[in-house]
C-alpha positions as CSV (number, residue, x, y, z in Angstrom):
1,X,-4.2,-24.0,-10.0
2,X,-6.9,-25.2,-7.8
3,X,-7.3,-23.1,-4.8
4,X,-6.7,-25.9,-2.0
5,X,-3.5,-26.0,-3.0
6,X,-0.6,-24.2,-1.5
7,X,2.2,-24.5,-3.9
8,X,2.7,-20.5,-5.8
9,X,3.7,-17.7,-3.7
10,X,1.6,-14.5,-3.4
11,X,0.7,-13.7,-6.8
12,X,1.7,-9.8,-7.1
13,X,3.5,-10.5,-10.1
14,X,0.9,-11.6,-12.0
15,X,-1.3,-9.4,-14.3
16,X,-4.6,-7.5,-13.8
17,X,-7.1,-9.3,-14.9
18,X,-9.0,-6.5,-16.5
19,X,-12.7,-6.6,-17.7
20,X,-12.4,-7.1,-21.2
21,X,-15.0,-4.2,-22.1
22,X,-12.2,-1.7,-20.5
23,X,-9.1,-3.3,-21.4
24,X,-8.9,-0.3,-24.0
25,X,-9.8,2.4,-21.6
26,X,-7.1,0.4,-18.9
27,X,-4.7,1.2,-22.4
28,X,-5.3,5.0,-22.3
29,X,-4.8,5.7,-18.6
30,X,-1.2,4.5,-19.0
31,X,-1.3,2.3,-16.7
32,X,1.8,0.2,-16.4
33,X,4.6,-1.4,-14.4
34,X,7.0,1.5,-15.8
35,X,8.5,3.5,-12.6
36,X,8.5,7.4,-13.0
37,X,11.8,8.9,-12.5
38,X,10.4,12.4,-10.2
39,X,12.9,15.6,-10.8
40,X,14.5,16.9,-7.3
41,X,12.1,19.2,-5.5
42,X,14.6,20.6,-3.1
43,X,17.8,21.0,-3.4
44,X,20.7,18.8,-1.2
45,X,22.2,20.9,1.5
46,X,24.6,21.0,4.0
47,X,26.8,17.5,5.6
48,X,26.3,14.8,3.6
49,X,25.9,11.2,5.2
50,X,27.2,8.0,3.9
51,X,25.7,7.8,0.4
52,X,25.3,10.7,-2.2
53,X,22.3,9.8,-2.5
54,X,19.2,7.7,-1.9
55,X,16.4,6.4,-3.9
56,X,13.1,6.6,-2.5
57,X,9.7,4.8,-4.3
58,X,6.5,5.2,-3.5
59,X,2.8,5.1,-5.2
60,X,0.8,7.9,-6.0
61,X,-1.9,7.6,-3.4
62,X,-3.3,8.7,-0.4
63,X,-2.4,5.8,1.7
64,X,1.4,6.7,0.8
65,X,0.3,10.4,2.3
66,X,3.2,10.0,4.5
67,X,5.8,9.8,1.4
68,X,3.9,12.9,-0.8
69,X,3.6,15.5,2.1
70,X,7.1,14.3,3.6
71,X,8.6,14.5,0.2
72,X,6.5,17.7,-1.1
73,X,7.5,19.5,2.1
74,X,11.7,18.9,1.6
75,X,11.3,16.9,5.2
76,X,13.0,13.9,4.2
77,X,15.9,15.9,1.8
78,X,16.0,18.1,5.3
79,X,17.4,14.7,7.1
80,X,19.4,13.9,4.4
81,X,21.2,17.1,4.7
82,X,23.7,17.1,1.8
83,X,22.8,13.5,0.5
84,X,20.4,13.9,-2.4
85,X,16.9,12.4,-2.7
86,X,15.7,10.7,-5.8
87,X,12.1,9.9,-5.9
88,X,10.4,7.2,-8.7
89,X,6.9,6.7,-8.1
90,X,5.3,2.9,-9.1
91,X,1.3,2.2,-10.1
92,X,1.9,-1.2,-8.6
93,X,3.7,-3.8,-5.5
94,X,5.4,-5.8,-8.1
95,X,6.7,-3.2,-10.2
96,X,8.8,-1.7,-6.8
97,X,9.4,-4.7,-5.7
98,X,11.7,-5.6,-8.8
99,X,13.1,-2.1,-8.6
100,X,14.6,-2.7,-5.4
101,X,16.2,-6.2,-6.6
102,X,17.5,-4.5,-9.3
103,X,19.0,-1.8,-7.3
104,X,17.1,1.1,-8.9
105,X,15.8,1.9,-5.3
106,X,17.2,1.9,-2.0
107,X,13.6,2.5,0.0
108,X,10.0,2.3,-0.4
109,X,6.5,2.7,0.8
110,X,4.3,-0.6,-0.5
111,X,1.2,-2.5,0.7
112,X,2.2,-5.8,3.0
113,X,1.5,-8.2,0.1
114,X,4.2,-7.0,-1.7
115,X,6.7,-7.2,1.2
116,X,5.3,-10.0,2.1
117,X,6.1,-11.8,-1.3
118,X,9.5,-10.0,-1.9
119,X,10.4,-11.1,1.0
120,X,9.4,-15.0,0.9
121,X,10.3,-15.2,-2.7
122,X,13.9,-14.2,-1.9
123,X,14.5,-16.4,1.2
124,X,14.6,-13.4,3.3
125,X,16.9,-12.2,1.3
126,X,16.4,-9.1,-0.5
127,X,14.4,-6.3,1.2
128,X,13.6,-5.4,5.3
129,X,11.1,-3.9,6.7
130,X,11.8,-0.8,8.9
131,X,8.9,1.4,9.6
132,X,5.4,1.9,9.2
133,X,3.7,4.6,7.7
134,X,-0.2,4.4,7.1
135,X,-3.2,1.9,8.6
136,X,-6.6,1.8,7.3
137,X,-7.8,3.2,4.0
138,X,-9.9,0.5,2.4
139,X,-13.6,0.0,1.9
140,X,-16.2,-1.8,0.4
141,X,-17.8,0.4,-1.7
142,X,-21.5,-0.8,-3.9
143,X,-24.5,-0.3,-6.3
144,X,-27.2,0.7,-3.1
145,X,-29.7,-0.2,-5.7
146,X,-28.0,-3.8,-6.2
147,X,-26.8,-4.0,-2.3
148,X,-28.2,-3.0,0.7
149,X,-27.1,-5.3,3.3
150,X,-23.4,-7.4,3.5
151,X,-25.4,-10.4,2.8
152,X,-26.6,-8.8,-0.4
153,X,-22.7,-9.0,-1.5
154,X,-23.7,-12.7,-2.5
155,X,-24.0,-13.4,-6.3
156,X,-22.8,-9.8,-7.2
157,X,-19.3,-9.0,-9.0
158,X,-17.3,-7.1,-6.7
159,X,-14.1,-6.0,-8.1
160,X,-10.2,-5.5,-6.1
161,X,-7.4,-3.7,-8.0
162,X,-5.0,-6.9,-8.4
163,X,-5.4,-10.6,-8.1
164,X,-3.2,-11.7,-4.5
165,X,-2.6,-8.2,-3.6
166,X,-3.3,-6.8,-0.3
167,X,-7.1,-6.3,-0.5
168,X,-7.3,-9.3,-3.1
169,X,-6.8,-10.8,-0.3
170,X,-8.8,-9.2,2.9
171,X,-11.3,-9.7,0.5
172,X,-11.2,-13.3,-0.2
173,X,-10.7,-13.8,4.0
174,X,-13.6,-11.5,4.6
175,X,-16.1,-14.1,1.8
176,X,-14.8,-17.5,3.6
177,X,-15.2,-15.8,6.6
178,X,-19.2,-15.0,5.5
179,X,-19.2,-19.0,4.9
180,X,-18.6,-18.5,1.0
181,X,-17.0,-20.3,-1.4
182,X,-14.7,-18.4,-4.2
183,X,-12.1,-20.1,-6.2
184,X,-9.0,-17.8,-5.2
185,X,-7.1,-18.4,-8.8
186,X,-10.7,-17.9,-10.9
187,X,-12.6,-15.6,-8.9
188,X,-15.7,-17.4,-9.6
189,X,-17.9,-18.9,-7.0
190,X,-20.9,-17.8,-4.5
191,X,-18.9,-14.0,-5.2
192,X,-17.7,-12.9,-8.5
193,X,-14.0,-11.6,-7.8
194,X,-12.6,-9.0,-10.8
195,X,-9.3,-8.2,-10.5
196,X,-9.7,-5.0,-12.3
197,X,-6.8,-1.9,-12.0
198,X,-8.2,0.8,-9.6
199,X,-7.5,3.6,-12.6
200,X,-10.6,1.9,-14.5
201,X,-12.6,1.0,-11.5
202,X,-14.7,4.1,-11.7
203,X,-15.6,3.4,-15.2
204,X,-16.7,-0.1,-14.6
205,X,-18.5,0.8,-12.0
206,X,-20.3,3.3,-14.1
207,X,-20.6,0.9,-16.9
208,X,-22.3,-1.7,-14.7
209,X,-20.0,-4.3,-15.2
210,X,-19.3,-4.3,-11.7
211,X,-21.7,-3.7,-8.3
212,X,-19.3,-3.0,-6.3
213,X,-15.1,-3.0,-4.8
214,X,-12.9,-3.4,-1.9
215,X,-10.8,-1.2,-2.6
216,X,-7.9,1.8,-1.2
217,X,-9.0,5.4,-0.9
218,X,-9.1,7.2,-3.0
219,X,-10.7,4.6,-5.1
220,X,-13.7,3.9,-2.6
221,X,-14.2,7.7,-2.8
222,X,-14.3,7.9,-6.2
223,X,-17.0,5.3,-6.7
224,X,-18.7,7.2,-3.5
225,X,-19.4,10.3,-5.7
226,X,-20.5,8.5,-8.5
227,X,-23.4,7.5,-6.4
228,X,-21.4,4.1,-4.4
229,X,-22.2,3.5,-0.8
230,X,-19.7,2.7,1.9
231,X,-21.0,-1.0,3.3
232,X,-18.1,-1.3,5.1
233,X,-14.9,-0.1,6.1
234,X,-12.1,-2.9,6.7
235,X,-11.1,-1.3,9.8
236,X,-14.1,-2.2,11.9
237,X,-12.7,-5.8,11.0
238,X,-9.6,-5.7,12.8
239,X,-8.5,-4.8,16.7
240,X,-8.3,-1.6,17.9
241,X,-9.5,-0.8,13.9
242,X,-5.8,-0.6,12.8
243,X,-4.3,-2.4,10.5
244,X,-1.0,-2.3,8.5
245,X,-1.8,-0.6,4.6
246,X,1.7,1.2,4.0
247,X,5.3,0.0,5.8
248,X,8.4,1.2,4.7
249,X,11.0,-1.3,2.9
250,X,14.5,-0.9,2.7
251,X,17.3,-3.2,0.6
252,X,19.3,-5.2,3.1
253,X,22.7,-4.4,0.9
254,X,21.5,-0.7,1.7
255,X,20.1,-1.1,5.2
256,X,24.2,-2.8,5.7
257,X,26.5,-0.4,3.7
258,X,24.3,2.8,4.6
259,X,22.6,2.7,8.2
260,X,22.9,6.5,9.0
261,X,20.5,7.2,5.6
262,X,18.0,4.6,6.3
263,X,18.0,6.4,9.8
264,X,17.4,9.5,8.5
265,X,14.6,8.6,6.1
266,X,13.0,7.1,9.4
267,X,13.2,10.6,10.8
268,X,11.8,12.3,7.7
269,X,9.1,9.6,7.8
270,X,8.6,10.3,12.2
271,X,8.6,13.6,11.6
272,X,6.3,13.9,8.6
273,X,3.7,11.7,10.3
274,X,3.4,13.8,13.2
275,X,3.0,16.9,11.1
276,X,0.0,15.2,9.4
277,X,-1.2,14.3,12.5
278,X,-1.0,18.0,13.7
279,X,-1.5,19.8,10.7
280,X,-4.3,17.5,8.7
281,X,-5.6,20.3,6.5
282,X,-2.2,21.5,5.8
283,X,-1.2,17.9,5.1
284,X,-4.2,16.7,2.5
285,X,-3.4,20.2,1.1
286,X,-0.1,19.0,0.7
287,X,-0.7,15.5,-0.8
288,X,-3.1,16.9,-3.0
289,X,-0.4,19.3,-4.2
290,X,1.9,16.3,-5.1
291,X,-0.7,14.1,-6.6
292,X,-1.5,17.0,-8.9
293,X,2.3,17.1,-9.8
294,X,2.8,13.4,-10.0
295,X,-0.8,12.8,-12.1
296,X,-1.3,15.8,-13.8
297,X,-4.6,16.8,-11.6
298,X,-5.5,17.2,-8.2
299,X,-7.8,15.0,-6.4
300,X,-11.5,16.5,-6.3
301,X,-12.4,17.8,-3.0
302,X,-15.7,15.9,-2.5
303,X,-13.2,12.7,-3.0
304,X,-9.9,13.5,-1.0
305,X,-12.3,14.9,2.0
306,X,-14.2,11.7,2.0
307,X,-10.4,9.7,1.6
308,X,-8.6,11.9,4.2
309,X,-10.2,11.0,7.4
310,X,-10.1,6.8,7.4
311,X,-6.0,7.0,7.1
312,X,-4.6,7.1,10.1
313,X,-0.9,8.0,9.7
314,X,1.4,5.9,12.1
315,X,5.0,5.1,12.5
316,X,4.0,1.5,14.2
317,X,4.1,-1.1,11.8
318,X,1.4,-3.3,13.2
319,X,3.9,-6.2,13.1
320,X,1.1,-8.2,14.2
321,X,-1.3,-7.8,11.8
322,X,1.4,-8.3,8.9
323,X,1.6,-11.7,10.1
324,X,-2.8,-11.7,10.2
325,X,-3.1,-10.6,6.3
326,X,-0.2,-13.8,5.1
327,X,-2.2,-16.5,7.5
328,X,-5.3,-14.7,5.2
329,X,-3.2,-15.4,1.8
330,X,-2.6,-18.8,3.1
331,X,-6.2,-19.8,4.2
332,X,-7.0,-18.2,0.7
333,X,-4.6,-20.8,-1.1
334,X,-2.6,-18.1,-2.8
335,X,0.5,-18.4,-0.3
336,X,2.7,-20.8,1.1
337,X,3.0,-21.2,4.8
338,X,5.9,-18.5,5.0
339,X,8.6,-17.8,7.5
340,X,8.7,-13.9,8.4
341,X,10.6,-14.2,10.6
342,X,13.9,-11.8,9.8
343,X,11.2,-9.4,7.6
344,X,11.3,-6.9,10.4
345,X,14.4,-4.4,11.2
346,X,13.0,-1.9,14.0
347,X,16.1,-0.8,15.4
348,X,16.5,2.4,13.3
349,X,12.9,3.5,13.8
350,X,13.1,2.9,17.4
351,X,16.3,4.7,18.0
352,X,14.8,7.3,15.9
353,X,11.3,7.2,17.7
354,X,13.7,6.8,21.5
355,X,15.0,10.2,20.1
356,X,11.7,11.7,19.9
357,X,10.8,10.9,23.7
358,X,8.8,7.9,22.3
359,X,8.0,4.2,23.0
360,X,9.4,1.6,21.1
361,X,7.2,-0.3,18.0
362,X,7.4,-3.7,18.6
363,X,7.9,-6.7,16.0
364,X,5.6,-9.2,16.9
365,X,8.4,-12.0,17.2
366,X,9.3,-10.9,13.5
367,X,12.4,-9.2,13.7
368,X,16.0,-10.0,13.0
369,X,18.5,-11.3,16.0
């Protein structure tokens, strides 16, 4: 489809399109759509809310720190009291997305693309968004010896992790935005796009078949200690630097029937935010810890202490710049002109944050009535 056109929604769904050197290496990391099913960490105690349980999803990376340390610490099955936790982790948007319309989970962390295209695909039907969790996190990462200025970027193959997800996307904004032309579908133009699976990054990267990636920590710190350079950091491109990378999506059927447990999975979340905030050692510690239990291996130190420190960990959703990165997938030609409006349910997290001796998060005109 031609990229002027403005007739597909935000293509999450469809698939990687890997380098064809690595597609056998992309086979061995196991990389898939596949949840994991995660056994209890601590056990359920005490009063039990409205639901026996609740099913929590989140990704294996540092810019869902706030679902690792708030799960590897028993703060959210703390909230719960004696309703249980059950925690399936996701390599990918898509893949959580169609476990929440499918009722094999009740909450998750994702990305805003992924919202963003739940929701619109649905009508506003299926999922809400009640919290945020991280902003920041993503760099462009390159070959020094093949870049050494932004304008270099031009001609090079720069690769993102998924064609129309969140930095997909930043990333095609950030080229039209340089005066660039890229065919969003293709990839191809004055930029060579690669949609290429963040697991195999590194290794293309190595390889040469790329010079560069925008990309999520800890991807861009990977690719930094195998000799990358930092060019930029999305942040500086936004205002204040802050942008939404991680919000917190609930079912509506489970946002209706079971209020009190969305609310107390908003205070895990409140309350495991400001512990990172507080304790960031202790927390990237912790993350680490649950990365190494979720992937087998802990994050080297050279790359989560290079990672750690361009998170920021907030329970704001940046409403506002939700709205920014869908006008971006729109301009791009990947998404339709949506209506958000209804994607945001705040009131939890700002009882919850009201609670705390906090100020309220606002919607940006995007909430429900």
């Amino acid at each position: 489809m031609p990229a002027t056109t403005r007739t597909t929604p935000l293509r999450g769904l469809a698939a990687v399109a890997t380098l064809p050197l690595l597609i056998g290496a992309l086979a061995s990391c196991g990389y898939g759509s596949q949840a994991k099913t995660d056994v209890k960490k601590v056990a359920a105690t005490g009063e039990k809310l409205s639901a026996d349980s609740v099913r929590l999803g989140y990704f294996p990376n540092l810019t869902h720190a706030t679902a690792l340390v708030g799960d590897q610490e028993g703060i959210f099955q703390k909230e719960l009291g004696g309703t249980e936790l059950k925690v399936s982790t996701f390599n990918a948007g898509p893949s959580e997305i169609e476990a929440l319309n499918a009722g094999s989970i009740d909450i998750g962390f994702i990305g805003p693309s992924p919202a963003i295209n739940g929701y619109t695909k649905s009508k506003g039907q299926n999922l809400r968004i009640v919290g945020g969790s991280a902003s920041g996190g993503v760099k462009l990462v390159v070959n020094p010896a093949k870049i050494k200025t932004l304008d270099d970027v031009k001609g090079k193959r720069i690769a993102t992790p998924q064609h129309g997800n969140t930095q997909d996307v930043a990333f095609l904004n950030w080229i039209s935005e340089k005066g660039w032309k890229v065919d969003a579908e293709s990839g191809k133009g004055d930029v060579s796009v690669l949609r290429t699976d963040n697991k195999v990054t590194p290794d293309a990267y190595k390889s040469g078949a790329i010079d560069g990636a925008w990309v999520p920590e800890p991807t861009a710190s990977k690719l930094v200690s195998e000799g990358a350079k930092v060019l930029l950091d999305e942040s500086t491109l936004w205002p204040g630097d802050k942008f939404v990378i991680t919000n917190i999506i609930v079912s509506q059927k489970f946002l209706k029937e079971h209020p009190d447990v969305v609310e107390a999975v908003l205070r895990g979340s409140v309350k495991t935010n400001a512990w990172i905030n507080a304790h960031p050692d202790k927390a990237k510690e912790s993350a680490n810890s649950r990365l190494k239990e979720l992937s087998g291996k802990p994050l080297g130190a050279r790359v989560i202490d290079g990672a750690w420190p361009s998170i920021t960990f907030t329970d704001d959703p940046l409403a506002a710049t939700l709205q920014a990165q869908a006008d971006h997938a729109v301009k791009a030609g990947l998404l339709e002109e949506p209506d958000l409006k209804g994607i945001y349910d705040l009131r939890p997290l700002n009882k919850v944050l009201k609670a705390e001796g906090r100020p309220e998060v606002p919607d940006a005109g995007l909430g429900v009535k």
